[in-house]
C-alpha positions in Angstrom: 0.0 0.0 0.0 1.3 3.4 -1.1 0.6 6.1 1.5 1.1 9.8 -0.4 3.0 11.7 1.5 2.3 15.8 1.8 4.8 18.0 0.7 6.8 19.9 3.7 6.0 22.9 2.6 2.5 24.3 1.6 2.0 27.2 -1.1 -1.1 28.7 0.4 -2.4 32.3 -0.1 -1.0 34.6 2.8 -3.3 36.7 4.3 -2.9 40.3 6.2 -5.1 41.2 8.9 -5.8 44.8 9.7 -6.7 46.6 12.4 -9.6 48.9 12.0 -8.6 52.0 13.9 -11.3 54.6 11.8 -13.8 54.2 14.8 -11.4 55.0 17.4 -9.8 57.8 15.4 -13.1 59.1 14.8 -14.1 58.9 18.3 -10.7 60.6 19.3 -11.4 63.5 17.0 -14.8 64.1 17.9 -14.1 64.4 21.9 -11.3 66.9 20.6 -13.9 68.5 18.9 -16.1 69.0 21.3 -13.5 70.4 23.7 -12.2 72.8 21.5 -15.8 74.0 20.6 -16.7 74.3 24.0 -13.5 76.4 25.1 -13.8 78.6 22.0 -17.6 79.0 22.7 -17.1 80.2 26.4 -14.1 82.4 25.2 -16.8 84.3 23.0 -19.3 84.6 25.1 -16.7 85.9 28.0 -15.2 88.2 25.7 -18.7 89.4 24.5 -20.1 89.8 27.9 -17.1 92.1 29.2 -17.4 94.2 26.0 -21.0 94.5 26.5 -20.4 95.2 30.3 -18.0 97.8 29.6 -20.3 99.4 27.4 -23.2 99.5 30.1 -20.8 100.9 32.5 -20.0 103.6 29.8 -23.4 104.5 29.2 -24.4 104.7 33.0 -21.4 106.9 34.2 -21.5 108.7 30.9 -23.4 111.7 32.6 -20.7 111.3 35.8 -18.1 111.7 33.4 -19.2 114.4 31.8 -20.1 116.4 34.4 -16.9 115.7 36.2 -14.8 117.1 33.0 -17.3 119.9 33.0 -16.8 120.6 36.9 -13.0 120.3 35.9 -13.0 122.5 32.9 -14.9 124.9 34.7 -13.1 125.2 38.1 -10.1 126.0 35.8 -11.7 128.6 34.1 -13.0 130.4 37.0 -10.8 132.8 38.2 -9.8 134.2 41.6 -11.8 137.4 41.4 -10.4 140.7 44.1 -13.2 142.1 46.2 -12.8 145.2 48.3 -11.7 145.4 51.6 -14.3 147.4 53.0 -17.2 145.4 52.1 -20.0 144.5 54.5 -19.4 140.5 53.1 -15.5 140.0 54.1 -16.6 142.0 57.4 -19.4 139.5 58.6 -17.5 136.4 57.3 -13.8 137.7 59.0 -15.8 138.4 62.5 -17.7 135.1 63.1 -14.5 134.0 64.5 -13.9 135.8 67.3 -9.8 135.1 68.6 -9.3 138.6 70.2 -10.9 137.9 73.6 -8.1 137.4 75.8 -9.7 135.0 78.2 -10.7 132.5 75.7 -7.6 132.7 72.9 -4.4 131.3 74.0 -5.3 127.6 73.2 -7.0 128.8 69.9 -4.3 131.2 68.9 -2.1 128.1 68.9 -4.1 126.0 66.4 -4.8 129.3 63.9 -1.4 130.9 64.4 1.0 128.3 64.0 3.2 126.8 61.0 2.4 123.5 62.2 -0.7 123.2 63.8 -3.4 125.3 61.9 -3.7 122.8 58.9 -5.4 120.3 61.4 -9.3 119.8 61.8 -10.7 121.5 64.7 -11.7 119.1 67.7 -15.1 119.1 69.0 -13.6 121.2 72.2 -12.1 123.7 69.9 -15.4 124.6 67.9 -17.4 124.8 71.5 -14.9 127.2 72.5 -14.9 129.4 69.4 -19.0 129.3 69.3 -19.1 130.8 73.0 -16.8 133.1 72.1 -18.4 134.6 70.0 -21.6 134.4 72.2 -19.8 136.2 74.9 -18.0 138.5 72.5 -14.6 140.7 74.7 -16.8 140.6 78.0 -16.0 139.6 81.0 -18.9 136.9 82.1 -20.3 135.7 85.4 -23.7 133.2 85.4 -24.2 134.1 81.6 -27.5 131.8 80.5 -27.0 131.0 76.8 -30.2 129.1 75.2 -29.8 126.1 73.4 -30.9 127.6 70.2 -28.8 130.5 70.4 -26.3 128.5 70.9 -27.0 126.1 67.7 -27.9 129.2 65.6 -24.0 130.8 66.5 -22.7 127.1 65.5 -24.5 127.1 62.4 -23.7 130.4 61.3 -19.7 129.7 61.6 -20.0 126.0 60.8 -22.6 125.2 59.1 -23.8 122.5 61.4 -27.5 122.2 62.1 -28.6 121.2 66.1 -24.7 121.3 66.9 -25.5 120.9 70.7 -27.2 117.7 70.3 -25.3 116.7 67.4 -22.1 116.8 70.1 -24.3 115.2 72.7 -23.8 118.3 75.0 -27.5 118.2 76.3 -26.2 115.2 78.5 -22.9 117.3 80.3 -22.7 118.2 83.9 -19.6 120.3 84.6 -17.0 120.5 81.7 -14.3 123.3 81.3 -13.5 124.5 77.6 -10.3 126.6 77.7 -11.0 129.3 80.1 -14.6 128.7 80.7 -16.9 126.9 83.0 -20.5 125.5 81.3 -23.0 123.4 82.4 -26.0 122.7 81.0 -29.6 123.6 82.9 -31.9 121.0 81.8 -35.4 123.1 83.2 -34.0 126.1 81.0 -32.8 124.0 78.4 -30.2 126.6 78.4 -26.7 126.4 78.9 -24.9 128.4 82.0 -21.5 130.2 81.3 -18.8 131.2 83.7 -15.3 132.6 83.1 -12.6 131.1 85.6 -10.5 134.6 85.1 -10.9 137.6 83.6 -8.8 140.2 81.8 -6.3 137.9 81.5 -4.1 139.8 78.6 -0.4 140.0 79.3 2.2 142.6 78.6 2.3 140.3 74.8 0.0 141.7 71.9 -1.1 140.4 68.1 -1.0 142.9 65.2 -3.2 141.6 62.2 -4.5 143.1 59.3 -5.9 142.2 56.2 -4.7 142.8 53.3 -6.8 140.7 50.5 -9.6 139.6 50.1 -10.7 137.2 46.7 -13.7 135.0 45.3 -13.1 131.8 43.2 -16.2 129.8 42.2 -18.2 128.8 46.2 -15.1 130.0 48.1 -14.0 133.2 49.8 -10.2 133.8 50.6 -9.2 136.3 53.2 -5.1 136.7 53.4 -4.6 138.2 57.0 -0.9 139.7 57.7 -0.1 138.6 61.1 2.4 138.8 64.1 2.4 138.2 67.8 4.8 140.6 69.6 6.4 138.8 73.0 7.8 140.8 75.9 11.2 141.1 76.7 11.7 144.1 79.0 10.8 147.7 79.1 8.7 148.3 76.1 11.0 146.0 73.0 9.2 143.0 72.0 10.2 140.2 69.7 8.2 139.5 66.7 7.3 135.9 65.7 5.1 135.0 62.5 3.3 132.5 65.4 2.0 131.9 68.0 4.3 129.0 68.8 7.4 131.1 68.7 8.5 129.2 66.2 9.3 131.8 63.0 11.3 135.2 64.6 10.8 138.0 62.5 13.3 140.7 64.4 12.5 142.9 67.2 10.2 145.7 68.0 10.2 148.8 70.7 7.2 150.4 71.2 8.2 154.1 71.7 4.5 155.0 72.6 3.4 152.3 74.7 0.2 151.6 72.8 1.1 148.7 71.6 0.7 149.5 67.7 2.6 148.4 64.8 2.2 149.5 61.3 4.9 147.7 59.1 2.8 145.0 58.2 4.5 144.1 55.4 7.3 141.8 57.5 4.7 139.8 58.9 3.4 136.7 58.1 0.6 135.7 56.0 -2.3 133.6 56.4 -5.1 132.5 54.2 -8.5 131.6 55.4 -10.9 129.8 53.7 -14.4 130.0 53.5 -16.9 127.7 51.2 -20.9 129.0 50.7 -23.1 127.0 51.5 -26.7 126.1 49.8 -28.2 129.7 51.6 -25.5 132.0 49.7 -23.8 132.3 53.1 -19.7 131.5 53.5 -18.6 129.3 56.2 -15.1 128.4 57.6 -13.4 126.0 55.9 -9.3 126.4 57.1 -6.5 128.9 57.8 -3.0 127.9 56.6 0.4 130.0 57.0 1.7 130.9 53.0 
């Protein structure tokens, strides 16, 4: 029996298998896709919302704006205007603030007539003082009886403050000493009572002050005071400071007539108050610096 035998080797077709990637690669391509889509869509929308923000805010403050430039184009254009030095005005405005009485001044001269002090915001104490002061005016007082609404009609005047006693919860005080004076408050009278601690209290020392200009720009009033305080040294020669402080010496001084006057303004110094008018038409104080 003849058994055929098979050949080693086999010529059969040879067949290549590939993989099939287009599902994956589509899948891969779509999530990319989607991301991109999604990061380009919320960069639009972010950078259209903050345009359209910025153009709301525009539109809103437009007025603002404006009227800001307006307020700055015309506060340049005003100019500082001279008024005369005898006018009934500059007279009421100068006097509401009343530093010549000599038991009340010597703490106030200090904050008006200094180089470094008069730039500062009055306290609370300082205005009290100054709005009695110029209740009491250059007299000496004993048992004075000052209403409350005189009182807050003086304050308003010079400060423009409305109901300044209550304001400052003075209503409520007992006993309380401002500078050289003595007030407590009568609750039956709704008044407050005034004393003075010591009278005539002026020393050998005297101020000179005069002004010498007076000028309007826009809601403010400017009064430029010359002023010097003279201090004793012996017999009748003084030496002259720009302040109060004895900080700026301006030379020396003898006082041939004993009157205490002094005429050579121009080597003192100068200070600038400042006044601001108020919704009435009337000026109120604002600040005195040295210039």
């Amino acid at each position: 029996m003849i058994v055929k035998q098979e050949p080693l080797l086999k010529d059969e077709e040879e067949k290549i298998v590939f993989r099939n990637t287009n599902n994956n690669n589509k899948k891969n391509n779509f999530n990319f896709s989607v991301v991109l889509t999604v990061i380009l869509t919320a960069f639009v929308f972010y950078a259209f919302g903050d345009t359209m923000y910025k153009f709301y805010l525009g539109f809103k403050y437009y007025d603002l704006r404006l009227e800001n430039k307006e307020s700055l184009v015309d506060n340049e254009d005003i100019k500082e205007e001279e008024i005369p030095l005898n006018s009934a005005l500059l007279a009421s405005v100068y006097n509401k603030i009343n530093l010549d009485n000599c038991s009340n001044d010597i703490s106030l001269l200090k904050r008006f007539y200094s180089y470094s002090l008069n730039n500062i915001e009055l306290t609370q104490e300082e205005k009290i003082t100054l709005i009695f002061n110029k209740i009491i005016g250059d007299e000496c007082i004993n048992n004075l009886i000052v209403p409350v609404d005189e009182f807050n009609s003086v304050a308003f005047d010079i400060f423009n403050v409305l109901d300044f006693a209550s304001l400052h919860n003075m209503l409520q005080i007992v006993n309380i000493n401002y500078n050289n004076l003595n007030v407590t408050y009568d609750n039956t009278q709704n008044a407050f009572v005034v004393n003075q601690s010591m009278c005539n209290t002026c020393d050998d020392n005297f101020v000179a002050k005069k002004i010498v200009k007076a000028t309007t720009k826009g809601d403010e009033l400017y009064i430029y005071e010359k002023y010097g305080y003279f201090l004793f040294v012996q017999d009748n020669s003084y030496n002259i400071y720009g302040d109060f402080m004895h900080e700026q010496l301006l030379g020396n001084y003898t006082d041939l007539t004993g009157n205490k006057e002094y005429t050579d303004y121009d080597n003192l110094k100068t200070y600038k108050w400042t006044y601001k008018k108020g919704t009435d038409d009337n000026y109120y104080f604002v600040s005195v610096i040295q210039i």
